[in-house]
C-alpha positions as CSV (number, residue, x, y, z in Angstrom):
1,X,-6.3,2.1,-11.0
2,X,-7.6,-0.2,-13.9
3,X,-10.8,-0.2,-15.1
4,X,-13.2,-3.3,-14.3
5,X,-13.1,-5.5,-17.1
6,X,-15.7,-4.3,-19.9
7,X,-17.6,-7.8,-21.3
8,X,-18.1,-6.1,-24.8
9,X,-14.4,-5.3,-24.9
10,X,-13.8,-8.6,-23.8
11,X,-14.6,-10.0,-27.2
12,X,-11.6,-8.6,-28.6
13,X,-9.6,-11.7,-28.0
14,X,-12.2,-14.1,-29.7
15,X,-11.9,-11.8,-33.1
16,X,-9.3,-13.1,-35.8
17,X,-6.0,-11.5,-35.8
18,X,-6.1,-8.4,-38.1
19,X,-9.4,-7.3,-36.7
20,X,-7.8,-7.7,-33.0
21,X,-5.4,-5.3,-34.5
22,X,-7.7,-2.6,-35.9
23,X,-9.8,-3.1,-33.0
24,X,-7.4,-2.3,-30.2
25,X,-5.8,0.5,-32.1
26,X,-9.0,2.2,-32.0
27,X,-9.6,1.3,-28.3
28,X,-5.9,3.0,-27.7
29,X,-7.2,6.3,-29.3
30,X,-4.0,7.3,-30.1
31,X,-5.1,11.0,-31.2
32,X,-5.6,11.3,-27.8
33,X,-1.7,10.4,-27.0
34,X,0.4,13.0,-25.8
35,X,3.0,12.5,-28.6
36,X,2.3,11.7,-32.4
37,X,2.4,8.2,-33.0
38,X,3.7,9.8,-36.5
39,X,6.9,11.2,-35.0
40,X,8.3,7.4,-33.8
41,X,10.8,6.2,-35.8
42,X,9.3,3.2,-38.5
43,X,9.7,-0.6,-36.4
44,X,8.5,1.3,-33.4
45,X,6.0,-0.9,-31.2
46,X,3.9,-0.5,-28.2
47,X,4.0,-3.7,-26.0
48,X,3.4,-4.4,-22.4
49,X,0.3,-3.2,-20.1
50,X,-1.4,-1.1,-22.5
51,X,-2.1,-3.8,-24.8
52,X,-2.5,-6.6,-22.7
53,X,-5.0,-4.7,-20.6
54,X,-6.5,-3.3,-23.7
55,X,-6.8,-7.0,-25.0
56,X,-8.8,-7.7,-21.7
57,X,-11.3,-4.3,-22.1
58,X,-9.6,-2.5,-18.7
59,X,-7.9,0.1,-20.6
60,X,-7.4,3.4,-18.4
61,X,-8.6,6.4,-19.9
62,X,-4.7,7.8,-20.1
63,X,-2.7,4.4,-20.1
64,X,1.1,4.2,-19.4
65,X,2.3,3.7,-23.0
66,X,5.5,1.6,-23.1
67,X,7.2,1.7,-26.7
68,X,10.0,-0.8,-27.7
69,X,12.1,1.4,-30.6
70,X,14.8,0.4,-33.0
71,X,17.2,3.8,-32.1
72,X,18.7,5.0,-28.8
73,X,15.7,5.6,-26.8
74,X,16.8,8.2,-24.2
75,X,18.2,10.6,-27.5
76,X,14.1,9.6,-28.8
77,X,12.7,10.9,-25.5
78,X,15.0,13.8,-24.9
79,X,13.8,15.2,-29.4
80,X,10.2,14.5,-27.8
81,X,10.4,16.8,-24.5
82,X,12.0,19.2,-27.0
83,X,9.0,19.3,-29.4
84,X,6.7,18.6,-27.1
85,X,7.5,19.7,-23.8
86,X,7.4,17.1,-20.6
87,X,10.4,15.9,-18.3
88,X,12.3,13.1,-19.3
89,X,14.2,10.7,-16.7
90,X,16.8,7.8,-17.2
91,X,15.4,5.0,-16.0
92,X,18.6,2.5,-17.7
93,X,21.5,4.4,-19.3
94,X,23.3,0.9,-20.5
95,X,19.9,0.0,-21.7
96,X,18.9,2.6,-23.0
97,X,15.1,3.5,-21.4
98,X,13.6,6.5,-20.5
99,X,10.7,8.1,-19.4
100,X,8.5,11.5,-20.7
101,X,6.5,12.9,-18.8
102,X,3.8,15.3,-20.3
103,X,0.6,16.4,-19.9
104,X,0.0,13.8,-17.2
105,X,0.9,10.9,-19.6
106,X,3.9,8.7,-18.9
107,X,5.5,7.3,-22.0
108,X,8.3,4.8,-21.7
109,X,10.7,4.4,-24.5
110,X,13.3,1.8,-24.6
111,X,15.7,0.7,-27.2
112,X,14.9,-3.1,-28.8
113,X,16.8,-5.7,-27.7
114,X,18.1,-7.9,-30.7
115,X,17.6,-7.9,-34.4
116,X,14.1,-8.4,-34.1
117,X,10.8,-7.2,-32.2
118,X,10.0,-11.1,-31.6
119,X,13.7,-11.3,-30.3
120,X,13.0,-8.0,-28.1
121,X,9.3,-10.0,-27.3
122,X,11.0,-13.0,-26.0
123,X,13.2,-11.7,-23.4
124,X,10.6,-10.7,-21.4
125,X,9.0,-11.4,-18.3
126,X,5.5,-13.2,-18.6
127,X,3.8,-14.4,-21.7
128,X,0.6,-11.6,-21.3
129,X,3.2,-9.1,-21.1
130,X,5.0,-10.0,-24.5
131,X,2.6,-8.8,-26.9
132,X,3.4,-6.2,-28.8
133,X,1.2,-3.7,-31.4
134,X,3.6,-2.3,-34.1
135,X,2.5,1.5,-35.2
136,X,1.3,1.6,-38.2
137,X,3.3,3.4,-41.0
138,X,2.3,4.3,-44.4
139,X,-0.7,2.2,-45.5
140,X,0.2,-0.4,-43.4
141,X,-2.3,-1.1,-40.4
142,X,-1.1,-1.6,-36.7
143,X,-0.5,-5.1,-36.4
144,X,-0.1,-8.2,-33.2
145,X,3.1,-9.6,-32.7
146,X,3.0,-12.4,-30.4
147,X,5.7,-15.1,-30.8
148,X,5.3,-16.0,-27.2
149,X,1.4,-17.1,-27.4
150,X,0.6,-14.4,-24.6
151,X,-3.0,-14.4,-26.6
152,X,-3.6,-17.3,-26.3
153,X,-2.9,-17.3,-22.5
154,X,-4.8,-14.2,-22.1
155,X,-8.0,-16.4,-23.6
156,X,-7.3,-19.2,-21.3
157,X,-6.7,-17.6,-18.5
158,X,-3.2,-18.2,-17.0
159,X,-0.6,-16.6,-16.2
160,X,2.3,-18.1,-17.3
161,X,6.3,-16.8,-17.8
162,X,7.9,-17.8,-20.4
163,X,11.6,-19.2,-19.3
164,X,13.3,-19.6,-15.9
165,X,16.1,-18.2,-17.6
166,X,14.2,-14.6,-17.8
167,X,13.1,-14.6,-14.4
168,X,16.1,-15.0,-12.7
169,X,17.1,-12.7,-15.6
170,X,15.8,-9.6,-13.3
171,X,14.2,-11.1,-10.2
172,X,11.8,-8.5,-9.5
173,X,9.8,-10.1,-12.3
174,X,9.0,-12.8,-9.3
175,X,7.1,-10.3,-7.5
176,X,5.7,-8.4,-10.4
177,X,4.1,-11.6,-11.0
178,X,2.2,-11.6,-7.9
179,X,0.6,-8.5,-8.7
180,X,-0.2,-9.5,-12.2
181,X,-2.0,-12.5,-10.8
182,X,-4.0,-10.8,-8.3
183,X,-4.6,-7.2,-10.3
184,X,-6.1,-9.8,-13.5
185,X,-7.2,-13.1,-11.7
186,X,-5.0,-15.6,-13.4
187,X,-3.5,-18.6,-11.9
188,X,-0.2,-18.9,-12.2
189,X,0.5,-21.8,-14.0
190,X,3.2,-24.8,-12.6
191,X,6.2,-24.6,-14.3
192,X,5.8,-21.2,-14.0
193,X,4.8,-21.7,-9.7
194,X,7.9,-23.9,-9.1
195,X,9.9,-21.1,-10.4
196,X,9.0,-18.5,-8.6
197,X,9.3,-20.3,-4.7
198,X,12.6,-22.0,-6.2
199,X,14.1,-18.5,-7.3
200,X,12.8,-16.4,-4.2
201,X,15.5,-15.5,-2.2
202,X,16.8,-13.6,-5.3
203,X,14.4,-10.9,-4.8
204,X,16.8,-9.8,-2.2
205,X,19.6,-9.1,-5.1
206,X,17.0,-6.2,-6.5
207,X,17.7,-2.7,-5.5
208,X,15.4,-2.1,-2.8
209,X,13.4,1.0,-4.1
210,X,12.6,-1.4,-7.0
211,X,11.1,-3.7,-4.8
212,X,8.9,-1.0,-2.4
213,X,7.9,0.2,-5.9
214,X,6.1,-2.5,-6.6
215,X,4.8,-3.1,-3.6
216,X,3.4,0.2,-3.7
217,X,2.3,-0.8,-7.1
218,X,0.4,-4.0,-5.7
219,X,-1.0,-2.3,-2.1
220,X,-2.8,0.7,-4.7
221,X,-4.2,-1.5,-6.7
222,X,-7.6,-2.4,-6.7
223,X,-7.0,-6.0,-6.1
224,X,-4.1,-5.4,-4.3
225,X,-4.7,-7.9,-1.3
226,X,-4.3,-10.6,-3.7
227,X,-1.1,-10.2,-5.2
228,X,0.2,-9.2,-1.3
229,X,-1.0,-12.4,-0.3
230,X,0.4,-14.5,-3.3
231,X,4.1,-13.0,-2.4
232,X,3.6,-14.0,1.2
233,X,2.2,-17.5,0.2
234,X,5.0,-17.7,-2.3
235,X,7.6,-16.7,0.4
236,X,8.6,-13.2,-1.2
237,X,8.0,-11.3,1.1
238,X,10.2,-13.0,4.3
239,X,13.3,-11.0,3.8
240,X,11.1,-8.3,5.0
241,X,8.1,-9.1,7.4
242,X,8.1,-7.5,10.4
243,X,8.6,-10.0,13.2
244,X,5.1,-11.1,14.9
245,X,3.4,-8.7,12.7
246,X,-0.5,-8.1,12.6
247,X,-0.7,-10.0,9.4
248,X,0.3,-13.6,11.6
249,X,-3.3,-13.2,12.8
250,X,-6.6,-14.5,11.4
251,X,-8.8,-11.9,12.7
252,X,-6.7,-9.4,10.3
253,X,-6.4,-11.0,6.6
254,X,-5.7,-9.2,3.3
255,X,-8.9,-10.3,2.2
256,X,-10.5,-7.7,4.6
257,X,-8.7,-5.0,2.7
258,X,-10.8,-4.2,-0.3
259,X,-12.9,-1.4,-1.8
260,X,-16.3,-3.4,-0.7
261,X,-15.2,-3.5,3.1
262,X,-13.5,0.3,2.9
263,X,-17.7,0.6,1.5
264,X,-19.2,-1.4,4.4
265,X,-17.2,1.0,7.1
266,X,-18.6,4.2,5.1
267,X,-15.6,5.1,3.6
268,X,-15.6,7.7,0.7
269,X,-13.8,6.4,-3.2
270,X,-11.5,8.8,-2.5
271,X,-11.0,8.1,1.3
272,X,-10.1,4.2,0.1
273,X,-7.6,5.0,-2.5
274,X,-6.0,6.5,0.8
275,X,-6.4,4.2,3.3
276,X,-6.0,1.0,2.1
277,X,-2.7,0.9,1.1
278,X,-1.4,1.7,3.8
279,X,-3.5,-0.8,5.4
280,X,-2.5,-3.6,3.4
281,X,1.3,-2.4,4.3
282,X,1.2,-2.1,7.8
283,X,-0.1,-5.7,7.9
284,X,3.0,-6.9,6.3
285,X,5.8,-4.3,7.4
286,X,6.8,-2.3,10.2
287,X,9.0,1.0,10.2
288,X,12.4,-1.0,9.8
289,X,11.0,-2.9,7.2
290,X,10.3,-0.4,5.1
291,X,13.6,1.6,6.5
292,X,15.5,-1.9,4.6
293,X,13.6,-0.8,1.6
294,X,14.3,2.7,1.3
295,X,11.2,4.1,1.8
296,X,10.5,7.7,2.7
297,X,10.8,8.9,6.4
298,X,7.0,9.8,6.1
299,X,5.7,6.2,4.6
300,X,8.0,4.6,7.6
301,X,6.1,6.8,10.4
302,X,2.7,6.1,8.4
303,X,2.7,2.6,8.4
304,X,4.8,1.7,11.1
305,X,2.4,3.9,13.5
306,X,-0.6,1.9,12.5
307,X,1.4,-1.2,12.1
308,X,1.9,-0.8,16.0
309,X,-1.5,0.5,16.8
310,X,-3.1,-2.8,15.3
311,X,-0.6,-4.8,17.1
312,X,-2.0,-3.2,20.2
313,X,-5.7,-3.4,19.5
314,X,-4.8,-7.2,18.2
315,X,-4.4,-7.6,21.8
316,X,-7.2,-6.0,22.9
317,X,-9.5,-7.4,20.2
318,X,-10.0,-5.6,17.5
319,X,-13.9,-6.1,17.4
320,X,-14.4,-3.1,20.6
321,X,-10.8,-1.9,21.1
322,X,-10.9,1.3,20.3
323,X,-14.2,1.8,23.6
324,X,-11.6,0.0,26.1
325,X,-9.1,2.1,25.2
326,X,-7.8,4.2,27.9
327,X,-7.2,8.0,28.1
328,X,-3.7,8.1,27.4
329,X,-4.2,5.7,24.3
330,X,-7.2,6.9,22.7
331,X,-5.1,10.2,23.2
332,X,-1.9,9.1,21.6
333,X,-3.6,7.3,18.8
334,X,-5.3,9.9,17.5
335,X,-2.0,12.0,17.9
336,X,-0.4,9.0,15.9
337,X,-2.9,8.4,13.2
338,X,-5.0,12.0,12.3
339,X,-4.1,11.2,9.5
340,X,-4.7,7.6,8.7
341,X,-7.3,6.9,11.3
342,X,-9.3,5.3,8.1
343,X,-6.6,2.9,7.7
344,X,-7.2,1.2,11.0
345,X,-11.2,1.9,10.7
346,X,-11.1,-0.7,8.2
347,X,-10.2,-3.2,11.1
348,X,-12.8,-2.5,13.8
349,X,-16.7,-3.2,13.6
350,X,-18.6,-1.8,11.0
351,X,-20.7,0.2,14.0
352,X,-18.1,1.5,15.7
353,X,-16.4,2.5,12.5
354,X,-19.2,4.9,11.3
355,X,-19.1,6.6,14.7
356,X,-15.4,7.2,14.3
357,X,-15.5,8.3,10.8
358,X,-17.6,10.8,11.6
359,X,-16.1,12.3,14.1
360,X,-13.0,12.0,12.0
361,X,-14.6,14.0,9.5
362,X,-15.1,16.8,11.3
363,X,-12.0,19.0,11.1
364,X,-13.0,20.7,14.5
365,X,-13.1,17.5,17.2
366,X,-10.7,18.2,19.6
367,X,-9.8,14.7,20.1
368,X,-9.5,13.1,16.3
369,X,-8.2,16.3,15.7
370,X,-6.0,16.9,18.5
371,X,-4.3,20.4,18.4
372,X,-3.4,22.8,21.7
373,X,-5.4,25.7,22.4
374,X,-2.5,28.0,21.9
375,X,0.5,28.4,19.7
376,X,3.5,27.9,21.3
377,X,4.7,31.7,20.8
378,X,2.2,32.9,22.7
379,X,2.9,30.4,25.5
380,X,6.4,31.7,25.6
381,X,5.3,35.3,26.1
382,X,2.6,34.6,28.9
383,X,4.9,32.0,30.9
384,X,8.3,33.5,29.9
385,X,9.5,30.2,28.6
386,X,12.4,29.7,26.6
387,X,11.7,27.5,23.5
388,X,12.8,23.3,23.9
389,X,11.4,20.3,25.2
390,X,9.3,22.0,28.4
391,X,7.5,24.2,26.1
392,X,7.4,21.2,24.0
393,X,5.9,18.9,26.6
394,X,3.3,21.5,27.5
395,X,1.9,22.0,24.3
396,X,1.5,18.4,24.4
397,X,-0.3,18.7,27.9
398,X,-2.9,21.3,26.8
399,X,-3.4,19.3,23.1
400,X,-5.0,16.7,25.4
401,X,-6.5,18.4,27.7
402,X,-8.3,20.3,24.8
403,X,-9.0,16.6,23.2
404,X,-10.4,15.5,26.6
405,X,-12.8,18.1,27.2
406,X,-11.3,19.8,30.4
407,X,-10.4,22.6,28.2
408,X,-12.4,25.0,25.2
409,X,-11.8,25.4,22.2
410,X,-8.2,27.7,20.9
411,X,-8.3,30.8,22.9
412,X,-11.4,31.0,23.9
413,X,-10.7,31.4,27.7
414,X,-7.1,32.8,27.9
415,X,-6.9,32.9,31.6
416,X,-8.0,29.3,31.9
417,X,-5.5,28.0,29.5
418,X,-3.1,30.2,31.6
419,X,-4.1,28.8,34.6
420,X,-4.1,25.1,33.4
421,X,0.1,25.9,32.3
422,X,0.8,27.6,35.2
423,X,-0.2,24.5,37.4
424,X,1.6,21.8,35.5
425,X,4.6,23.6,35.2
426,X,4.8,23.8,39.0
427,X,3.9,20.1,38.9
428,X,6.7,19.7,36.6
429,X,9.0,21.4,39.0
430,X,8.6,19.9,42.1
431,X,8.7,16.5,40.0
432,X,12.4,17.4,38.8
433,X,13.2,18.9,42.7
């Protein structure tokens, strides 16, 4: 995630041009870089994120460096992994573009486009985004190049793109601008508005896994409720909304999603950085959804899980579902969500939330936990069961029993786990006779 902006840093952008130069190369620390600037070939640039968030003092400690160079990039990045180790990936074989990945950093290298860095500069996306630092070589200092005025949008405070023409370009830049006006707080400016709701149904031409990227992208970052609901106010987001999702209700905006309220229910840093995201998606998107996206099997069963458990409790309301909740659901959502139980605590009162979260805490409560006393093996041995979905079923049984409290905890009474299989399976049987 980004830093918060830093006010001292901030004065970067009031500073005349060569001194914004020298002072964001400094800020870059590029001895710290996982490759020597030395080794790029001369014209080489850094552009993008890196410099526009150093401009703005939010700099990570280990920024994403992306690097616009006059040769073939992927040949560049495959010499690099060779002298320096790291994994390189093709990210565009016609373009030219690849990724290294070493020592934790990610370094994108991709060939200039046209004669010129300015040329390269203005085929891109958004005007904040097409500033670019050339490396410095020889005695010559690192120096701005901005042809496209992102500076002096950065100082006004706007986000603005720079032709329709480059938006419809690569539509995906629609949505990346949604996350660039929530991540930095810029409005987006008119022209620049009327494109994006006039081009939106283009999104749908993007390879999907480019589009869950960045969503992914938007629901981990900090500010990610506002770029989420920017796309849904903008109407990006409609090819894929689950039908009558959670996120059609007042009592469950985006704006409840954020690191203060994760703070207000008692969760941990570390705990957010989990659970929100997946909050923020299972608002929006179900498991088919994200199945039309090509998202993993596991994300799908993540979100759409708690996607429908806040449908449910949407119904109940939210404010003292989870008490009302009967056995077999308070069972089966804790079955559902062990993992992201977090997730939904963001969406229930701040009271009962603590309660919950510390029981969730605790990897030995039987029913935020829920696990059967005994392993299936030794279930097959004492009941002489043949392994499928009866000794499947049972397991289940005894998990809730356990979570209930009509049964210790693992093996600690053999014989009255025993006794407790025994019976439903002879409940089972006269069931299926």
């Amino acid at each position: 995630m980004h830093m918060p902006p830093d006010p001292d840093l901030q004065s970067i952008l009031t500073r005349p041009p060569g001194e914004q130069a020298r002072a964001l190369w400094q800020l870059l620390d590029p001895p710290q870089w996982p490759i020597p600037f030395q080794e790029l070939p001369p014209g080489s640039a850094l552009v993008g994120g890196a410099v526009r968030d150093g401009l703005l003092g939010r700099l990570n400690a280990r920024p994403d460096l992306d690097l616009v160079v006059p040769v073939e990039a992927i040949e560049l990045a495959q010499t690099l992994a060779r002298s320096h180790g790291g994994t390189v990936v093709v990210l565009d074989r016609e373009r030219s573009i690849a990724r290294l990945v070493v020592r934790g950093w990610t370094v994108d290298l991709a060939r200039q486009e046209g004669a010129t860095l300015a040329t390269d500069l203005r085929r891109r996306d958004y005007s904040i985004n097409a500033i670019a630092l050339s490396l410095p070589q020889g005695s010559e200092a690192a120096v701005l190049v901005d042809p496209c005025h992102g500076l002096q949008d950065l100082a006004a405070g706007r986000l603005r793109a720079l032709s329709e023409a480059n938006l419809v370009d690569d539509p995906l830049r629609l949505l990346r601008g949604m996350r660039l006006a929530g991540d930095l707080a810029l409005p987006i400016d008119g022209p620049s508005g009327r494109w994006i709701r006039d081009h939106r149904a283009r999104l749908t031409q993007v390879a999907p896994e480019r589009v869950l990227a960045e969503l992914d992208r938007m629901a981990t970052s900090v500010s990610g409720h506002q770029g989420l609901a920017l796309a849904l106010d903008y109407g990006l987001l409609e090819p894929w909304l689950a039908v009558d999702g959670p996120q059609q209700s007042a009592e469950l905006p985006l704006a409840a999603l954020t690191p203060d309220q994760a703070q207000a229910r008692g969760l941990t840093p570390d705990e957010a950085l989990t659970a929100l995201p997946v909050a923020r998606l299972a608002l929006l998107f179900d498991a088919a959804s994200l199945g039309r996206l090509q998202a993993s099997r596991r994300l799908q069963k993540r979100v759409g899980s708690l996607h429908q458990w806040l449908r449910r409790l949407q119904g109940a309301g939210i404010g003292g579902a989870l008490e009302r909740l009967g056995e077999d659901d308070r069972f089966r959502l804790q079955v559902d969500l062990e993992s992201d139980l977090p997730a939904l605590l963001l969406l229930i009162e701040p009271s009962q939330a603590e309660t919950a979260l510390g029981r969730w805490r605790d990897p030995n409560d039987p029913l935020f936990h829920p696990a059967a006393p005994m392993d299936g093996h030794t279930l097959k041995q004492l009941l002489h069961l043949p392994a499928g979905p009866l000794l499947g079923q049972l397991l289940d049984y005894l998990k809730r029993e356990r979570a209930m409290g009509r049964l210790p905890a693992q093996n600690q009474d053999q014989m009255l786990i025993q006794t407790k299989a025994e019976g439903w399976l002879r409940a089972r049987q006269r069931e299926m006779t």
